[in-house]
C-alpha positions in Angstrom: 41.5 -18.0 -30.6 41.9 -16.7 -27.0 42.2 -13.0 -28.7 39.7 -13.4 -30.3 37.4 -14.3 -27.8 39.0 -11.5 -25.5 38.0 -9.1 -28.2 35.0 -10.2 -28.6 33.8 -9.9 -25.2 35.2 -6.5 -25.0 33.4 -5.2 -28.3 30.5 -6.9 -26.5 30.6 -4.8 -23.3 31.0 -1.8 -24.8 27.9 -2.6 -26.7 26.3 -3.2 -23.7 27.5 0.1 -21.9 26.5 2.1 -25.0 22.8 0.6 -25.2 22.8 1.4 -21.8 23.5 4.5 -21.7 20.7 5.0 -24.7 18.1 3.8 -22.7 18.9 6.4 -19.8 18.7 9.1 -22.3 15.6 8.0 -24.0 12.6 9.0 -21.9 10.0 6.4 -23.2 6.7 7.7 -23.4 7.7 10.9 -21.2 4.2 12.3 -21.3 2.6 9.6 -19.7 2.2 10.7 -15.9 0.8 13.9 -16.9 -2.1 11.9 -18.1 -5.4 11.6 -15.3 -6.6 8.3 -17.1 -5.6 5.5 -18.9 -6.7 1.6 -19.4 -5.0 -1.4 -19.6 -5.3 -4.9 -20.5 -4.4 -8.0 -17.6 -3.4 -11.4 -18.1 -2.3 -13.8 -15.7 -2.1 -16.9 -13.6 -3.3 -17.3 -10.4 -3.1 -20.3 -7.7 -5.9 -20.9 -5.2 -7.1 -23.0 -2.2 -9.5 -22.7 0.8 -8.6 -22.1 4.5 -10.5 -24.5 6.2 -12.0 -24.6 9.6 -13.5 -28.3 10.8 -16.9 -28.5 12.1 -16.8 -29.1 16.2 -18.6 -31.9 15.6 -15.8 -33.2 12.9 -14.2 -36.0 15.9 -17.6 -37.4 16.4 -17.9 -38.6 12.7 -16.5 -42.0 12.1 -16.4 -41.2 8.0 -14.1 -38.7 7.0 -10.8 -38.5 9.0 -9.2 -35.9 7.7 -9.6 -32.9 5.0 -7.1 -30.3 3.5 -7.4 -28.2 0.4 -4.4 -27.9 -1.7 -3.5 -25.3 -4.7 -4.3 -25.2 -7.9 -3.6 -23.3 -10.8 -6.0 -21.4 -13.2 -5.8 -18.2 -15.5 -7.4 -14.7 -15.3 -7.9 -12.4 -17.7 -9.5 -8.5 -17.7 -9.6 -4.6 -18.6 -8.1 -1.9 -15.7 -9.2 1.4 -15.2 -6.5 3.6 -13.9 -7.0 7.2 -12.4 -3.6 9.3 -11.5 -4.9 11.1 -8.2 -1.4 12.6 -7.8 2.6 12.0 -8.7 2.2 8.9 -5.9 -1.1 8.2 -5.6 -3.4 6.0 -7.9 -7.2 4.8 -7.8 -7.3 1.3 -9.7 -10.8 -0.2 -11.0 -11.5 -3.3 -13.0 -14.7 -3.4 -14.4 -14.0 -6.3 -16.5 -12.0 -9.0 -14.7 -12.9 -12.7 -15.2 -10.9 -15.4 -12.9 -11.1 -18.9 -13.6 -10.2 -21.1 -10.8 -10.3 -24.2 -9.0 -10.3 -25.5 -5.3 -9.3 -28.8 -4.9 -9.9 -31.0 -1.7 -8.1 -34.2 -0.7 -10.1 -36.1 2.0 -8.7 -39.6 3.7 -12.0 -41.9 4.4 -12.1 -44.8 7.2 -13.8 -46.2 4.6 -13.7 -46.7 0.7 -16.3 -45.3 -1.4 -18.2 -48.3 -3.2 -16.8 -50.1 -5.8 -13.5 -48.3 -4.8 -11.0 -49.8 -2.4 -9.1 -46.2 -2.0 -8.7 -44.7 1.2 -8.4 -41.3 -0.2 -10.7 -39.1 -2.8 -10.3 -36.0 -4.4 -13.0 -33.5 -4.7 -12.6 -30.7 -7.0 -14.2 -27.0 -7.3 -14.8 -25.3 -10.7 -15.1 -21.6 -10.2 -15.6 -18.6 -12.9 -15.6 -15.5 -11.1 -16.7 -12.1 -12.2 -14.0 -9.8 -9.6 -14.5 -6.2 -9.0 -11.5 -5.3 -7.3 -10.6 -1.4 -5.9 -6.8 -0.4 -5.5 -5.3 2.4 -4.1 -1.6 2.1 -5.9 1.1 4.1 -4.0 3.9 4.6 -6.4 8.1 5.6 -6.4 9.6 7.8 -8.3 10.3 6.8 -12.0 13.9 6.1 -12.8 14.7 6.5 -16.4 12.0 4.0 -17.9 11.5 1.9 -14.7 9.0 2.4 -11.6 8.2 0.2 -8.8 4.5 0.5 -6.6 3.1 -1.0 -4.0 -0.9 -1.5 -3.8 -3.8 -2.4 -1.4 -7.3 -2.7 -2.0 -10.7 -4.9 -1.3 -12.8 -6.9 -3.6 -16.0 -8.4 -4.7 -16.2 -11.7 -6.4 -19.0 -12.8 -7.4 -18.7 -17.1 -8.5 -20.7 -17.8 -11.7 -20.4 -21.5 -11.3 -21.4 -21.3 -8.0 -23.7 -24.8 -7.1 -25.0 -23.3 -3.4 -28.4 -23.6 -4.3 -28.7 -27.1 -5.8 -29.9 -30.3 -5.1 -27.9 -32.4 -2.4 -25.7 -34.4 -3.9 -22.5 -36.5 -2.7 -20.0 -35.6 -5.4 -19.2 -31.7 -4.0 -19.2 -29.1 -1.7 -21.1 -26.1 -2.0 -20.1 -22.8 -2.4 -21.8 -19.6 -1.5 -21.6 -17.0 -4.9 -20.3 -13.9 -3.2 -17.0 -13.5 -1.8 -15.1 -10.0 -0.3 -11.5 -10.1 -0.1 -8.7 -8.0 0.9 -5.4 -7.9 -1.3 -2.1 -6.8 -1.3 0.8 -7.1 -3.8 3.4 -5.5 -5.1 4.1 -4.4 -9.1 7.2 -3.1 -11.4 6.4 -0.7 -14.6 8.7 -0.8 -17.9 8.0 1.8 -19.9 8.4 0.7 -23.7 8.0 3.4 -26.9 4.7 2.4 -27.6 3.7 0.7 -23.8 4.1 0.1 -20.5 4.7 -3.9 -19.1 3.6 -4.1 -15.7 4.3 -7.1 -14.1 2.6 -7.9 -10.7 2.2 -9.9 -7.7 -0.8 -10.1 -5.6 -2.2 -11.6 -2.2 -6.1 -11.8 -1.9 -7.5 -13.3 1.5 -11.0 -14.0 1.8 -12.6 -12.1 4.1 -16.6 -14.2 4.3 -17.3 -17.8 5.3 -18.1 -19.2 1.2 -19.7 -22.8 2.8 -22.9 -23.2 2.1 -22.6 -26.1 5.2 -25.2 -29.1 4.4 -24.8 -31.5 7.2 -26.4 -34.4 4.9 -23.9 -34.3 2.6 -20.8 -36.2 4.0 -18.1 -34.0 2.2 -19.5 -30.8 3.4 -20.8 -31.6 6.9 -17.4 -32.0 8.6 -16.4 -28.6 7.1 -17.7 -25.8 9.0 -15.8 -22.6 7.4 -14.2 -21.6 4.3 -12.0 -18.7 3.4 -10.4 -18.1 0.0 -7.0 -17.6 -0.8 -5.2 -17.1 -4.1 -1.7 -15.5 -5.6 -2.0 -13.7 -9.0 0.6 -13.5 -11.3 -0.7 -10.5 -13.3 1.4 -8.8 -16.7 -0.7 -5.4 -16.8 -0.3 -4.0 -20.5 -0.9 -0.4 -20.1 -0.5 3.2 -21.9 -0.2 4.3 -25.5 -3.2 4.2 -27.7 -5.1 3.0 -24.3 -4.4 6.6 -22.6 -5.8 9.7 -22.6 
């Protein structure tokens, strides 16, 4: 039995080695950098929250006593534009990209909300946000089927589900509808036969104030600013019949 198993993880090694060895011959789609544009599809997961400023006046209230906003998790789906400016440089464009998110905000009260006898409430932000990023994508050299790049960029959200301009009411905060952000991240291509997997990592900081401040409103009015911040988890599903 020990023989056997012996053998069998020798046969298996060399299996290994000589599949190996296969893919570093096999140039997948070796054509592909000589092409100035191609698409791509994006899926992915991203995790958001605010960065929250208090209001000066925040100490004088005797309500709320204290506010944070904590992550949450949402997908985001879209279509990439890709121009190849050079062998390291790329322009990136999405002019689809659709981003569902949510902001949520845990407040402690001095005291309970009627017909509650909790201390603490959660309020909770719905966004759907039509982005419009633009990357510049610096890029290493490809080895074998394998590339890693680095990327930079700023971008316009624009928040579909945005409740800015309606009536006061107690139950949320309001958000403003435009957003610009700056992003960074970081991203590895696998170049398949027929494809290339891209899977990504990116950091977008808000760069506007996105509270619409009401000071009757006793949710909002010990907030004074409001920056966005979110991580995308992004697969990038690029090449082949997408290219030209």
């Amino acid at each position: 039995m020990r023989y056997k198993v012996v053998l069998l993880f020798i046969c298996t090694s060399f299996a290994i080695q000589s599949l190996q060895a296969q893919l570093r011959q096999q140039l997948n789609l070796s054509d592909h950098d000589d092409k100035p544009y191609y698409f791509g599809i994006v899926l992915g997961y991203n995790v958001s929250h605010y960065n929250i400023t208090l209001d000066p006046t925040y100490l004088q209230r005797d309500t709320i006593m204290s506010v944070n906003s904590e992550n949450a998790g949402r997908v985001h789906l879209g279509i990439m534009a890709n121009w190849q400016v050079s062998d390291r440089w790329d322009i990136r464009f999405y002019p689809l990209n659709l981003i569902f998110s949510e902001k949520k905000f845990r407040y402690t009260q001095k005291y309970p909300n009627p017909g509650d006898d909790k201390l603490t409430s959660t309020q909770n932000i719905e966004g759907i946000v039509m982005s419009f990023p633009l990357q510049v994508r610096l890029k290493s050299d490809r080895i074998n089927n394998f590339r890693v790049y680095t990327l930079a960029g700023v971008n316009y959200n624009f928040d579909l589900a945005s409740k800015a301009g309606a009536r006061n009411a107690e139950t949320y905060i309001k958000v403003k509808k435009s957003d610009f952000t700056a992003e960074g991240g970081i991203g590895f291509q696998f170049f398949f036969k027929y494809f290339i997997l891209s899977p990504e990592i990116k950091f977008s900081y808000g760069l506007t104030n996105v509270h619409a401040r009401d000071p009757s409103l006793k949710y909002s009015n010990v907030i004074d600013k409001m920056y966005s911040r979110m991580i995308l988890f992004s697969l990038h599903f690029e090449g082949g019949g997408l290219s030209f």
